[in-house]
DRENPA-3360 file (N, C-alpha, C; in nm, 2 decimals, always signed):
BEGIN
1 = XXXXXXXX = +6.08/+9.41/+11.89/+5.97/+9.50/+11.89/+6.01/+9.64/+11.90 ~ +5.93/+9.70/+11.82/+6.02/+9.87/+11.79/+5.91/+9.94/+11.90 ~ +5.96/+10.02/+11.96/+5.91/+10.12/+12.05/+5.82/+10.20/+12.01 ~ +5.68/+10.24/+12.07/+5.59/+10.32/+12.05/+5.67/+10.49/+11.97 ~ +5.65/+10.54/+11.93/+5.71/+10.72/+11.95/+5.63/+10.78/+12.02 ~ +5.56/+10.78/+12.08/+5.46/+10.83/+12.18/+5.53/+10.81/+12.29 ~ +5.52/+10.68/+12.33/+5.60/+10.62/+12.45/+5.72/+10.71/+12.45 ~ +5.84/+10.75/+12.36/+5.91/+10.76/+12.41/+5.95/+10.94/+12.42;
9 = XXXXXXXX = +5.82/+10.98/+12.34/+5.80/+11.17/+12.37/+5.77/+11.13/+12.50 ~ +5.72/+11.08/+12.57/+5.63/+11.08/+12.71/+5.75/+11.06/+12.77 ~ +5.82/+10.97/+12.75/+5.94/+10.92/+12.89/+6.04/+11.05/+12.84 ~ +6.06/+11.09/+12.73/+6.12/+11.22/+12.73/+6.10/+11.41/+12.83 ~ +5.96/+11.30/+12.88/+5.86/+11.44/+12.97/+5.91/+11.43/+13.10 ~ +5.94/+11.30/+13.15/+5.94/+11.25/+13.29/+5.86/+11.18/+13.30 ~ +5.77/+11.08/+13.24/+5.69/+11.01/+13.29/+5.84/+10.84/+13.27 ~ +5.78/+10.76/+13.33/+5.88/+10.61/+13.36/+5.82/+10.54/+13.22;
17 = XXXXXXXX = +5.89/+10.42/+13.18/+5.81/+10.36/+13.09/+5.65/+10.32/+13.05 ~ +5.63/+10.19/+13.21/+5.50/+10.18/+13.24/+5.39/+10.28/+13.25 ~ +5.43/+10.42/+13.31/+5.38/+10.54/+13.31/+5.29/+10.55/+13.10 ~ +5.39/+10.58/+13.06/+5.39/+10.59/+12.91/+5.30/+10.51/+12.86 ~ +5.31/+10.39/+12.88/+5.26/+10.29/+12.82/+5.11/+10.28/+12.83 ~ +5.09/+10.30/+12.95/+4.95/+10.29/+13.02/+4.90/+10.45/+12.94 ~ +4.98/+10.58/+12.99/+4.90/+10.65/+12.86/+4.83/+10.65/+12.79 ~ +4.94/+10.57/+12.69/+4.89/+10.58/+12.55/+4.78/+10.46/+12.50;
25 = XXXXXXXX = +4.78/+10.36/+12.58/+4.68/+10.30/+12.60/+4.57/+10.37/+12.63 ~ +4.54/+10.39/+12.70/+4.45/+10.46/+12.76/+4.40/+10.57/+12.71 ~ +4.48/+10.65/+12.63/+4.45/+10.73/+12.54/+4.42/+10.65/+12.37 ~ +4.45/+10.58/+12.35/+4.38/+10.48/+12.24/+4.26/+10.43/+12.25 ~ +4.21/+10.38/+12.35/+4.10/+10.31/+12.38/+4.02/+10.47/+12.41 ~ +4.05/+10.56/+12.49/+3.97/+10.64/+12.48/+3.91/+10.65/+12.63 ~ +3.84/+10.57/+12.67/+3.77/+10.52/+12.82/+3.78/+10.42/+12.88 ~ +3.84/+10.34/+13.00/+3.84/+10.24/+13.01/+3.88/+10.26/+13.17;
33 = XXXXXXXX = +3.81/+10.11/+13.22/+3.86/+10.04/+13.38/+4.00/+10.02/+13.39 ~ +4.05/+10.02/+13.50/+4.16/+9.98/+13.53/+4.16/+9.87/+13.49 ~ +4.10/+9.73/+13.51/+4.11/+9.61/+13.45/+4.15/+9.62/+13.31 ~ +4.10/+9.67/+13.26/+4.08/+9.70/+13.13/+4.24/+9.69/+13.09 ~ +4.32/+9.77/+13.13/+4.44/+9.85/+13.12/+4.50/+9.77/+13.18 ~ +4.50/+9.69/+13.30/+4.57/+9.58/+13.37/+4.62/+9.48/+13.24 ~ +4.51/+9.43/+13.21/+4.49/+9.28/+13.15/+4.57/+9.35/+13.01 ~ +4.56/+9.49/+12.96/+4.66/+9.47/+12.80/+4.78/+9.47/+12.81;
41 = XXXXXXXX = +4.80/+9.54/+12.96/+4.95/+9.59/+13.01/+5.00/+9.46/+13.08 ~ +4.91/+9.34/+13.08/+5.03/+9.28/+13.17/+5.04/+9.32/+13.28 ~ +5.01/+9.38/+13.40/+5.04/+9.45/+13.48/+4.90/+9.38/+13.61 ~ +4.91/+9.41/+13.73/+4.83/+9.36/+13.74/+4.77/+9.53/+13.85 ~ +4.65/+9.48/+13.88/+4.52/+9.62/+13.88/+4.57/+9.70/+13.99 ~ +4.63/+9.65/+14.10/+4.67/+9.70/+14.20/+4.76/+9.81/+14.16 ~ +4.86/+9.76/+14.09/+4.98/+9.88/+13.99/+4.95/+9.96/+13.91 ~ +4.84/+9.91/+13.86/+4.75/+9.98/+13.73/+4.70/+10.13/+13.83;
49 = XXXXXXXX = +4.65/+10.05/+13.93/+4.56/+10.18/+14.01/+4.65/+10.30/+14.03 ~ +4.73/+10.23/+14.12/+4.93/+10.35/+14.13/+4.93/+10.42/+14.01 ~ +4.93/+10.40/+13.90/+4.97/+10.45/+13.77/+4.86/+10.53/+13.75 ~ +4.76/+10.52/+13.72/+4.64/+10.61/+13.70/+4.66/+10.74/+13.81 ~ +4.67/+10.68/+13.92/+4.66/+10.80/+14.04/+4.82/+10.90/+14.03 ~ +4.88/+10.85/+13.97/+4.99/+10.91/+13.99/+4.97/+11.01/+13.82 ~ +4.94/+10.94/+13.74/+4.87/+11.03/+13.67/+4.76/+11.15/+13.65 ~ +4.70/+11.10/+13.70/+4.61/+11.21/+13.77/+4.66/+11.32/+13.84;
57 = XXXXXXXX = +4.71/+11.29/+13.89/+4.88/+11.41/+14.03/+4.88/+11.49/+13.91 ~ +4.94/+11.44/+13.79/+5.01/+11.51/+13.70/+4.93/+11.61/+13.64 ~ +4.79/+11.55/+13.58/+4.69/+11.61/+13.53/+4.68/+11.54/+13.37 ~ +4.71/+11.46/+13.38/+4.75/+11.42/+13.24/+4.60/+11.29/+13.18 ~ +4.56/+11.25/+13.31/+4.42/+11.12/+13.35/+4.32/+11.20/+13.47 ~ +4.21/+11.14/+13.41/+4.06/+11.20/+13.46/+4.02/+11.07/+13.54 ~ +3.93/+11.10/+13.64/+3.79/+10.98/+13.67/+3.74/+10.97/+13.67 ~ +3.64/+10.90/+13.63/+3.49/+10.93/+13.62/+3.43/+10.94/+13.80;
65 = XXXXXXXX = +3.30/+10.96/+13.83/+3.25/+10.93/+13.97/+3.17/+10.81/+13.93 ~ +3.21/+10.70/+13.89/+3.12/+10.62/+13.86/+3.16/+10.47/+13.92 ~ +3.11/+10.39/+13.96/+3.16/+10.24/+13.98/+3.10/+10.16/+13.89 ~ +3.21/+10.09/+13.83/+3.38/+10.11/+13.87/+3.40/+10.23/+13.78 ~ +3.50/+10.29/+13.85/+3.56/+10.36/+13.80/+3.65/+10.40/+13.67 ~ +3.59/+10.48/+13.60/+3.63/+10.46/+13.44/+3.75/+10.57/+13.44 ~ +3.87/+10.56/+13.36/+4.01/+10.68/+13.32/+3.94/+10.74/+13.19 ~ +3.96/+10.85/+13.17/+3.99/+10.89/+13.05/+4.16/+11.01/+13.04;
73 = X = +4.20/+10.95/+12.90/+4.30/+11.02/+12.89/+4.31/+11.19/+12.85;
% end
């Protein structure tokens, strides 16, 4: 499987792989739940949440005030 080039401009930034991945996910879909982004990534929601939040730090992911809580990239 050949690598995103997104994925790997982003890990060229400092972001980690999973970091990247969930990105550009998330920036594909446009808006979505953490679940959402769990269940494509393989990942499960608890880690998903870590990743979002730690994106967020960055400034790179938004949240909505809404439950559940929706990302946008």
């Amino acid at each position: 499987m050949t690598e995103d080039p997104l994925v790997a401009d982003l890990r060229s930034f400092g972001l980690d792989d999973i970091e990247a991945q969930t990105y550009v996910r998330l920036d594909r879909l446009g808006k979505a739940k953490a679940s959402s982004l769990s269940s494509g990534l393989k990942t499960n929601r608890t880690t998903t949440y870590g990743i979002l939040e730690r994106l967020k730090l960055i400034g790179i992911v938004e949240s909505s005030m809404t439950r559940p809580v929706s990302f946008i990239a």
